[in-house]
C-alpha positions as CSV (number, residue, x, y, z in Angstrom):
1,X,0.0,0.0,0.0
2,X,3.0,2.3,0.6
3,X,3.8,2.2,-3.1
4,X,0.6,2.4,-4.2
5,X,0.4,5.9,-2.2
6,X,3.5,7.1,-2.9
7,X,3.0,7.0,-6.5
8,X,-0.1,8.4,-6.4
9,X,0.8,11.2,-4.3
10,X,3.2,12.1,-6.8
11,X,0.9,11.7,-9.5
12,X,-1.0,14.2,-7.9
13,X,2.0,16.9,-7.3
14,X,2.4,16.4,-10.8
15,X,-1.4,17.6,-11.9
16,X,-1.3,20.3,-9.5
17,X,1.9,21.7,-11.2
18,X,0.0,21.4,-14.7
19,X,-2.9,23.1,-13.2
20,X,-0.7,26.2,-11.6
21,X,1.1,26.1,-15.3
22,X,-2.0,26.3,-17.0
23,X,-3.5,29.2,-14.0
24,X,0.3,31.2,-15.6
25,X,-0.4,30.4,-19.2
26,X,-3.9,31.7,-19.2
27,X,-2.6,35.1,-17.3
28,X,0.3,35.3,-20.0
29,X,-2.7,35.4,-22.8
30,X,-4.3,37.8,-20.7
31,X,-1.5,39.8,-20.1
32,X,-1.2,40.7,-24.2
33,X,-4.6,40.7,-24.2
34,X,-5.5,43.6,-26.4
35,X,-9.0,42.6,-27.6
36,X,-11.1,44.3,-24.5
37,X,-13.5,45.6,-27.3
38,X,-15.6,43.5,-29.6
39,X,-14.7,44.2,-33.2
40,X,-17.7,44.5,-35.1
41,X,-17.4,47.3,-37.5
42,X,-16.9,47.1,-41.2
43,X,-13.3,48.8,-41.0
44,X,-12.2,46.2,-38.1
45,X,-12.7,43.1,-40.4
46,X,-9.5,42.2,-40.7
47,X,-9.0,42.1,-36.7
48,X,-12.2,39.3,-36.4
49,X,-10.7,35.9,-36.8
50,X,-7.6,37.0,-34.5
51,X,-10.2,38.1,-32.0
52,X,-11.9,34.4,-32.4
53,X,-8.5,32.6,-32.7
54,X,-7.7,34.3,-28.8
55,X,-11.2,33.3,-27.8
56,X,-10.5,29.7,-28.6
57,X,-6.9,29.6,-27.1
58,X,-8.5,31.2,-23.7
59,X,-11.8,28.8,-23.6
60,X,-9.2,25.6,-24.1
61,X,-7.3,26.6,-21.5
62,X,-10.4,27.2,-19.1
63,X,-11.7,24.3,-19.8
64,X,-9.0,22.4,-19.4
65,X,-8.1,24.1,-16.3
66,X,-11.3,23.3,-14.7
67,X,-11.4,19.7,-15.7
68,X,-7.7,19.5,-14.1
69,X,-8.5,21.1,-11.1
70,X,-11.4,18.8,-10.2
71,X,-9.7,16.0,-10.9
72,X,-6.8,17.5,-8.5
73,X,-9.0,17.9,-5.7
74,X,-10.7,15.0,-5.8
75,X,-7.3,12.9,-5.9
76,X,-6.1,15.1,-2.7
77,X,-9.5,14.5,-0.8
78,X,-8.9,11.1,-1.4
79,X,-5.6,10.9,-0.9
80,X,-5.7,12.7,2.6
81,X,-9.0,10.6,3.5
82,X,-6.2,7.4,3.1
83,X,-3.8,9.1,4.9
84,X,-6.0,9.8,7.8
85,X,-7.3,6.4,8.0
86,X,-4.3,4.5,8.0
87,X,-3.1,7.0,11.0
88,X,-6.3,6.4,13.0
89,X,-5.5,2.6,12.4
């Protein structure tokens, strides 16, 4: 059983790094993040399918961001709720 944790508490150090990467790489595409208006005049075109290409990129990392940090807390609750019973026992 000792292996069995270790592993999956590093496993789990692991996805919470990706998930504070991801937190760093969504503020760097906010950080140039020039589209605070929405482009919808005729002379601002050109400036649309950039505007929907850094829509994309910043829903995929959302979305993967919130999938990731479920699945990080719900491998730390478990993980401390095995810790805990094998120190009561």
């Amino acid at each position: 059983m000792n292996g069995v944790f270790s592993v999956t508490m590093w496993t789990w150090i692991v996805l919470v790094t990706v998930v504070l990467l991801l937190a760093l790489f969504r503020l760097m595409i906010i950080r140039g993040d020039y589209y605070t208006v929405l482009h919808v005049r005729r002379c601002e075109l050109p400036l649309i399918p950039e505007q929907i290409m850094h829509d994309r990129r910043l829903r995929s990392v959302d979305v993967w961001g919130q999938l990731l940090t479920v699945v990080a807390l719900i491998i730390g609750l478990a993980l401390a709720a095995v810790y805990l019973y094998k120190a009561m026992g």
